[in-house]
C-alpha positions as CSV (number, residue, x, y, z in Angstrom):
1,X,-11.0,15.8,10.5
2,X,-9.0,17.0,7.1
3,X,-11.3,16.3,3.7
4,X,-9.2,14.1,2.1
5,X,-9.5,12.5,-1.7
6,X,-8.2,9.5,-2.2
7,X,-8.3,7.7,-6.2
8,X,-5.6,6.8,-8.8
9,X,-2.5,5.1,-8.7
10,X,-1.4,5.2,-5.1
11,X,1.7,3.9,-4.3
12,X,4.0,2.0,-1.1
13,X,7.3,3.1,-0.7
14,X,9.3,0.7,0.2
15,X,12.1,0.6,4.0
16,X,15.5,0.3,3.2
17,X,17.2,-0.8,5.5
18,X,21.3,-1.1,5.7
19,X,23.5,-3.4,6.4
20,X,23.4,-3.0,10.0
21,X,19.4,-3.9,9.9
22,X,18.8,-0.3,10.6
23,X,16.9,2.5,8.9
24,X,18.6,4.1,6.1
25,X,16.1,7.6,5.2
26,X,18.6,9.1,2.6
27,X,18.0,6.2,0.4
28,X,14.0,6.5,1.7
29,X,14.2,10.3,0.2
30,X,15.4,8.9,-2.8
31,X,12.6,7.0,-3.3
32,X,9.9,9.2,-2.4
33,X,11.6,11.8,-5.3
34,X,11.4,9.1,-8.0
35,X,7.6,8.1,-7.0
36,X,6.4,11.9,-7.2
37,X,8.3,12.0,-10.6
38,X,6.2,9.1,-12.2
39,X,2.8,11.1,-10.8
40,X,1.5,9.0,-8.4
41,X,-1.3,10.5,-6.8
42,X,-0.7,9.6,-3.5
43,X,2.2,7.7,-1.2
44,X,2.3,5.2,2.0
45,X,4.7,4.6,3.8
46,X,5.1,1.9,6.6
47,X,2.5,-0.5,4.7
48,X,3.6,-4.2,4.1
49,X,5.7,-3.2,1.3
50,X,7.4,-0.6,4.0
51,X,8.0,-3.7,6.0
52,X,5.6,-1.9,9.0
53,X,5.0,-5.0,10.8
54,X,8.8,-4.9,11.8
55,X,8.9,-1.1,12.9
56,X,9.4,0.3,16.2
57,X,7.2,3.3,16.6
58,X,10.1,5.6,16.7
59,X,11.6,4.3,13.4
60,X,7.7,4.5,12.4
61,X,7.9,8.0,13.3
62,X,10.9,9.1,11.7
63,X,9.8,7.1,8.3
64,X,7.2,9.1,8.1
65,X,8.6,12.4,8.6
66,X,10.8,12.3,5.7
67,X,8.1,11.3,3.7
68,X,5.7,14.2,4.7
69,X,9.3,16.5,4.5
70,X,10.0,15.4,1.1
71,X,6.5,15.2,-0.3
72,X,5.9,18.5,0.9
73,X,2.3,18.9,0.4
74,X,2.1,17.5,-3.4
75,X,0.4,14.8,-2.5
76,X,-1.2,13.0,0.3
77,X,1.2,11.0,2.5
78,X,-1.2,8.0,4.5
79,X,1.0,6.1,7.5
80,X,0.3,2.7,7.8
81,X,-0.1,1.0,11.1
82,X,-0.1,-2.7,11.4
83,X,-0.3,-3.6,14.8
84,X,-2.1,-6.4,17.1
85,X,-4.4,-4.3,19.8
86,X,-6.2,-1.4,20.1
87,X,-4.2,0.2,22.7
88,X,-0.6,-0.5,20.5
89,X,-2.2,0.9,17.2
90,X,-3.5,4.3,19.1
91,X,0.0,4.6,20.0
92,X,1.3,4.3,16.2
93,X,-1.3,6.3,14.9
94,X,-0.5,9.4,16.9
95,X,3.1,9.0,16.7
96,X,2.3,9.5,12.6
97,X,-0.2,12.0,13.2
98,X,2.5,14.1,14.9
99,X,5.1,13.0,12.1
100,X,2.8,14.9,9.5
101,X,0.7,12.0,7.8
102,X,-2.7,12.9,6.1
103,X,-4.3,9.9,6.6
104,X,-3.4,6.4,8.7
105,X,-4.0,2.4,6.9
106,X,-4.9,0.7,9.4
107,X,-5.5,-3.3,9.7
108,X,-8.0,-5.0,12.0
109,X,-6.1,-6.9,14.8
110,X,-5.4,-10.5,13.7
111,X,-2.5,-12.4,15.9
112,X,-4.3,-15.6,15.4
113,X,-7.3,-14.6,17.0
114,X,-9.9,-12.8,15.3
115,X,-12.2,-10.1,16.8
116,X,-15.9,-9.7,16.4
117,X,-17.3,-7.6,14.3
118,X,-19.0,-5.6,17.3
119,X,-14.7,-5.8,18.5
120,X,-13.2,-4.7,15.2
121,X,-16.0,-2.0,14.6
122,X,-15.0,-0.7,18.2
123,X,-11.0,-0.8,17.1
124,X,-11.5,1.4,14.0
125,X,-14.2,3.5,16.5
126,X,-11.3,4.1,18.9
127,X,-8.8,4.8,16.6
128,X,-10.8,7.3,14.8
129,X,-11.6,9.2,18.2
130,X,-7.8,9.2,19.3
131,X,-6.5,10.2,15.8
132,X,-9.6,11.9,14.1
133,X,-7.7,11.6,10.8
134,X,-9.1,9.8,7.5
135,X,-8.5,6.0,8.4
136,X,-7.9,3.4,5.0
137,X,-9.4,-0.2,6.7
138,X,-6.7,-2.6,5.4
139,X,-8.0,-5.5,4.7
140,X,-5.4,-7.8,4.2
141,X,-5.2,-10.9,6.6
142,X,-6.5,-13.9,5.1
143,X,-7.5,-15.0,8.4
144,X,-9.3,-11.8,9.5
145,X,-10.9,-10.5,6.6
146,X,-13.1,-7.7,7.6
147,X,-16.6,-8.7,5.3
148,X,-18.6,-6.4,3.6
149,X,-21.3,-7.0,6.0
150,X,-19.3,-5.1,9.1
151,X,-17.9,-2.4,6.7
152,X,-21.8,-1.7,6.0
153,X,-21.7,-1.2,9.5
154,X,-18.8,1.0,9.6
155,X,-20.2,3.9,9.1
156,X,-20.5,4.8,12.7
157,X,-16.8,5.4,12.3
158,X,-16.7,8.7,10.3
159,X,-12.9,8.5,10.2
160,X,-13.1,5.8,8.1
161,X,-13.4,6.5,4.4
162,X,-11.9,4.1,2.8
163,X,-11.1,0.3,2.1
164,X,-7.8,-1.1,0.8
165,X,-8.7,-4.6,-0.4
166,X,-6.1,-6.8,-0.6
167,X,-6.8,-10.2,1.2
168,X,-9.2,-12.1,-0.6
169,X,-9.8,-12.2,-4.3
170,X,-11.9,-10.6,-7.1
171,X,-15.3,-11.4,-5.4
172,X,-15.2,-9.3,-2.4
173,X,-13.6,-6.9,-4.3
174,X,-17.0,-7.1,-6.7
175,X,-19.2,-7.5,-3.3
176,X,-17.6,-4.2,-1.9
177,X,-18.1,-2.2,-4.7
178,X,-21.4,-3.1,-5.5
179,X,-22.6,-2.5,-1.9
180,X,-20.1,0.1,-0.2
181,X,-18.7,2.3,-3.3
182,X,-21.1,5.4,-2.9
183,X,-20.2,5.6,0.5
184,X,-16.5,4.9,0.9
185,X,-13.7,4.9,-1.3
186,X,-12.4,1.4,-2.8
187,X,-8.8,1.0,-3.1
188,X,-7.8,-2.1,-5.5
189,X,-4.8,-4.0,-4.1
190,X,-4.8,-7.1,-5.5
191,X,-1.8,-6.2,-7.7
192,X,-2.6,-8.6,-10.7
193,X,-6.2,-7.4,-11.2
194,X,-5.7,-3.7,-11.4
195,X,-7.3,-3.1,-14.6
196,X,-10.7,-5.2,-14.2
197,X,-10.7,-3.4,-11.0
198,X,-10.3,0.0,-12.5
199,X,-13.1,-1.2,-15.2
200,X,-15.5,-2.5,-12.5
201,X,-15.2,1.1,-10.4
202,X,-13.1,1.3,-7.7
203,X,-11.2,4.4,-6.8
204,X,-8.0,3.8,-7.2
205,X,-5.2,1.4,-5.9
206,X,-3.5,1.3,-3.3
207,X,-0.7,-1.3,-3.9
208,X,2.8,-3.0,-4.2
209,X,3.2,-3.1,-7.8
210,X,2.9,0.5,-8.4
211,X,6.2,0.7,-6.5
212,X,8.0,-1.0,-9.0
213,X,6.1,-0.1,-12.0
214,X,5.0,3.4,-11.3
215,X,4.9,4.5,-14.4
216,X,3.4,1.6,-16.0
217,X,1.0,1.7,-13.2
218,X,-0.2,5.5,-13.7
219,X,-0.4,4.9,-17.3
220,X,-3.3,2.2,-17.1
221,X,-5.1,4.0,-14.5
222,X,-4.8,6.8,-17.1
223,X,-5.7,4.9,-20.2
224,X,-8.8,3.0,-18.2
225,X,-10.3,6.5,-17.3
226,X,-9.5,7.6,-21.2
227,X,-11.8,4.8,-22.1
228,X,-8.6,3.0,-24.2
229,X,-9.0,-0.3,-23.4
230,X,-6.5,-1.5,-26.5
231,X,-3.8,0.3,-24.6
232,X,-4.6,-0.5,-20.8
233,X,-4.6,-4.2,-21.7
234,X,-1.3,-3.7,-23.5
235,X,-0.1,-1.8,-20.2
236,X,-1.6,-4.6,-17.6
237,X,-0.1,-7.6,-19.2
238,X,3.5,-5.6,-19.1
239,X,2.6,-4.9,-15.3
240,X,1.4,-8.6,-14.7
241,X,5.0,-10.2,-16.2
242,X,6.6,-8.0,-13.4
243,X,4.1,-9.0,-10.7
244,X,4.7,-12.8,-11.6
245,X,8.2,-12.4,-11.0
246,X,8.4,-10.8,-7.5
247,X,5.2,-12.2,-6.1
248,X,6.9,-14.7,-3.3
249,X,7.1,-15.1,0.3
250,X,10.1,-13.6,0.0
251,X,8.1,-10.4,-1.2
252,X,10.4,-7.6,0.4
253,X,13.9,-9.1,-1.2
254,X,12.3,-9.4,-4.4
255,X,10.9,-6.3,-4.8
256,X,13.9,-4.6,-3.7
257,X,16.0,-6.9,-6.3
258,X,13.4,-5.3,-9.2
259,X,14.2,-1.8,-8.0
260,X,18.0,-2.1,-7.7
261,X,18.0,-3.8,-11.4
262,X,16.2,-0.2,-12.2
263,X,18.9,2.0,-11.0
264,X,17.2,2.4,-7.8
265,X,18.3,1.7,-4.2
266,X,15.9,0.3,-2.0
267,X,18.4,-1.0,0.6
268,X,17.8,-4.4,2.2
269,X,15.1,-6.3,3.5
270,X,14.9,-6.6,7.4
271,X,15.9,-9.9,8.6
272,X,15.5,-12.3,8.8
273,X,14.9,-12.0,5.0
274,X,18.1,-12.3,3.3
275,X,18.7,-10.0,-0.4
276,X,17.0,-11.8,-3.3
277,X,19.0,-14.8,-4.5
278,X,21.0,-14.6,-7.9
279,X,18.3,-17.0,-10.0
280,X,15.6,-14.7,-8.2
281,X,17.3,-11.7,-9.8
282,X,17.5,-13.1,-13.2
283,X,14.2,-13.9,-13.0
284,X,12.8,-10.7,-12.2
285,X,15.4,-9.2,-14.4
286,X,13.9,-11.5,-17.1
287,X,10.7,-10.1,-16.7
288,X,12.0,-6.5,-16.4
289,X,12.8,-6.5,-19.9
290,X,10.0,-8.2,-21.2
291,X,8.6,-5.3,-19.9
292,X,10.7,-3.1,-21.5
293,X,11.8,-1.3,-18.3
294,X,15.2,-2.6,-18.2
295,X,17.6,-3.3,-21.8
């Protein structure tokens, strides 16, 4: 298995997809070229920002190839995999493994029934032995939550090295790094709470936001390291106007809406999700400018 370092400001990229519901990778290339130029330290692709839940494994595949083609080796590219058995998410992963990915995001299986943690320990075991690539657990469903208890536990896996947090709130986030952060890395995505998170210890994020505000978003990783606190406040308030403005159900039309109101071209969300509404866009422009990344 590849050593791998993981920390910073890691960003999604988002799926566009055109009009005909289908893939559109020139406009993907675009983005991928505008997130290397704000210095991101890392990008994944096919992640719940990427829309993965609605991927084949073929458009999965190709996805990830022109991230890994356009990234070329600046930074590392993780594929993320968010499927509902073992078997199914063995098949993803080495689909990405042979598209070029450094590392696979991976969630625990959670269609409305939750494994064990003997069950999801053997999951991420199984992965791991297929792949042997650096897995990131994502834990992200509400309803299947991997605690800190069976990530304790985890270490049986060696694949695994680190732990997106993203379901849940601050507290596991605090449990986790108390208990877990000299042995794996902690990846902050709760997209609101970067800078306490950054303050507390973790590693890095691993997030939405950073898509939208990458600059912004490597600037207060920056300033927090720096030890200028005046200046990372000022920076995670700006961030936290643009969160509160795309943070709906609707999560894939909005954030599109806040790139395309940047000069950038995300495309469409998949359907059923329809393009962000005209009051949702001068919402989100709203807070674009109180951010001062629009005029």
């Amino acid at each position: 298995m590849k050593d791998l370092a993981l920390h910073g400001m890691i960003s999604t990229v988002v799926t566009p997809f055109d009009e005909n519901d289908q893939v559109d990778l020139e406009l993907l290339r675009g983005e991928v070229k505008y997130l290397l130029d704000q210095g991101v330290t890392a990008i994944c692709a096919c992640g719940s920002t990427g829309e993965g839940q609605t991927l084949s494994l073929e458009e999965s595949r190709a996805i990830c190839e022109v991230v890994v083609d356009e990234v070329a080796g600046r930074v590392p590219v993780i594929g993320g995999v968010i499927q509902n058995s073992t078997a199914q998410a063995i098949r993803y992963s080495l689909a990405l493994k042979e598209a070029g990915v450094d590392a696979l995001q991976v969630t625990p299986v959670h269609y409305v029934f939750s494994p064990s943690e003997e069950e999801t320990i053997e999951h991420y075991r199984l992965v791991g032995e297929a792949t042997d690539l650096p897995i990131v657990l994502y834990n992200v469903v509400p309803w299947a939550l991997v605690p800190v208890g069976t990530i304790e536990k985890m270490s049986v896996v060696p694949q695994v090295v680190a732990v997106k947090q993203s379901g849940g709130d601050m507290h596991r986030l605090a449990d986790l790094l108390h208990r877990v952060r000299d042995r794996y890395t902690i990846l902050a995505a709760l997209d609101d709470l970067h800078y306490p998170a950054f303050v507390m210890g973790a590693h890095g994020a691993l997030a939405a936001i950073p898509t939208v505000t990458p600059k912004l978003s490597v600037e207060l990783w920056d300033a927090v390291q720096a030890g200028d606190h005046k200046t990372a406040l000022e920076l995670h308030e700006r961030i936290l106007t643009v969160w509160r403005a795309i943070d709906e159900p609707n999560l894939p039309a909005t954030l599109k809406a806040a790139l395309q109101l940047q000069g950038r071209e995300g495309g469409l969300p998949r359907k059923p999700f329809a393009p962000a509404s005209a009051e949702e866009r001068e919402r989100i422009a709203a807070a674009l400018r109180t951010a001062n990344l629009i005029d």
